[in-house]
C-alpha positions as CSV (number, residue, x, y, z in Angstrom):
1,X,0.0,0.0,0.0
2,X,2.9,2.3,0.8
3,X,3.9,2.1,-2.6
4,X,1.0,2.9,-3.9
5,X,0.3,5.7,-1.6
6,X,4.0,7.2,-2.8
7,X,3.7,7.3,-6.6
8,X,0.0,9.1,-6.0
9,X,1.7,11.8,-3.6
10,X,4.8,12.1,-6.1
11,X,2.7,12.2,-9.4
12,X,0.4,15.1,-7.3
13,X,3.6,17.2,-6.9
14,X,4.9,16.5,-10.1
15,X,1.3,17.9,-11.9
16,X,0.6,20.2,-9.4
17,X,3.9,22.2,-8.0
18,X,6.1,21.1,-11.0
19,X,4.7,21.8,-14.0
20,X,4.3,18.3,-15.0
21,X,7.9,17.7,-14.5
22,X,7.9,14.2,-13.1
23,X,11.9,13.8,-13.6
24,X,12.4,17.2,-10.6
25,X,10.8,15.4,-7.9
26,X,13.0,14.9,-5.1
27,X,13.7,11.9,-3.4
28,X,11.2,10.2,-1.0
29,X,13.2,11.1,2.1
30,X,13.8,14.7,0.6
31,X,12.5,17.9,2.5
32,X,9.8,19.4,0.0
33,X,9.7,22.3,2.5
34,X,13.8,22.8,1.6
35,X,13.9,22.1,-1.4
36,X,11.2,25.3,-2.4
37,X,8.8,22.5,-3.6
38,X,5.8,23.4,-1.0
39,X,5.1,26.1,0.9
40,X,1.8,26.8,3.2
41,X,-0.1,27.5,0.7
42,X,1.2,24.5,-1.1
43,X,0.4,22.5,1.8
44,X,-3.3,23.3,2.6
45,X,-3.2,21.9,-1.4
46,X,-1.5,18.9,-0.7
47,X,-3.9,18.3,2.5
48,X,-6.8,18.6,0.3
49,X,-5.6,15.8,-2.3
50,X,-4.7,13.4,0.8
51,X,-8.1,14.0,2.3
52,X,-10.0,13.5,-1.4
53,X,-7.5,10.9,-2.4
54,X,-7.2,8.9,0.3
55,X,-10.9,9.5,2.0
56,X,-9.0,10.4,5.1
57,X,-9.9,13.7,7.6
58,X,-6.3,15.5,8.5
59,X,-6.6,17.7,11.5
60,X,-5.0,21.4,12.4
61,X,-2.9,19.2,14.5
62,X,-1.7,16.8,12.0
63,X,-0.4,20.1,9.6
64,X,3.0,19.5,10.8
65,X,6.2,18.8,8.8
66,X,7.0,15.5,10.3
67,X,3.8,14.3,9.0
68,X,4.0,16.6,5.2
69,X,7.3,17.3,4.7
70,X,8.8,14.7,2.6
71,X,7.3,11.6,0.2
72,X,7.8,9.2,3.0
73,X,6.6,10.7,5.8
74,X,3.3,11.4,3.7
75,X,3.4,7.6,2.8
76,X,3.5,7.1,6.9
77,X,1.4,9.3,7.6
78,X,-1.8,7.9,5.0
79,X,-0.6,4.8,6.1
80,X,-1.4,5.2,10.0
81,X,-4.7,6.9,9.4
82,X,-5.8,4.8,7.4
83,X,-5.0,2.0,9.8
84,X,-6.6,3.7,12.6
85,X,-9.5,4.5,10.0
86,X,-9.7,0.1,9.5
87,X,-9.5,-0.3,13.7
C-alpha cells in the first residue's frame, strides 16, 4: 500500500507544484519544504488531495512537517490513518 500511496503523492507534486515535470521530484526522504517544492499555501493543497485521495480527515494538528514534509513521511502518515480508519 505504501507504494501505492507514494507514486500518487509524487505524481500530485509533479502535476501540481512542478509543472508536469515528473523527472524534478526529489527523493522520497527529501524535504519538500527545503527544497522550495511546498510552501503553506502548497500545503493546505496537498492536505486537500490526501483527504479526497485517500478519504481520510487531516486535522490542524496533524499540519505538521513530520507528518507533510517529505514523500515518506506522507506515505507514513496515510498509512497510519488509514490504519486507525480500518480499527
Amino acid at each position: 500500500m505504501s507504494e501505492t500511496i507514494s507514486t500518487a503523492v509524487r505524481n500530485f507534486i509533479a502535476e501540481t507544484f512542478l509543472f508536469g515535470d515528473a523527472a524534478s521530484v526529489p527523493a522520497d526522504d527529501a524535504s519538500l519544504i527545503d527544497n522550495g517544492i511546498i510552501d503553506s499555501t502548497a500545503v493546505l493543497e496537498l492536505v486537500g488531495f490526501i483527504e479526497e485521495q485517500f478519504k481520510i480527515t487531516v486535522g490542524d494538528a496533524d499540519i505538521v512537517p513530520a507528518n507533510l514534509d517529505s514523500i515518506a513521511s506522507i506515505s507514513a502518515f496515510v498509512q497510519s490513518k488509514v490504519k486507525t480508519l480500518a480499527s
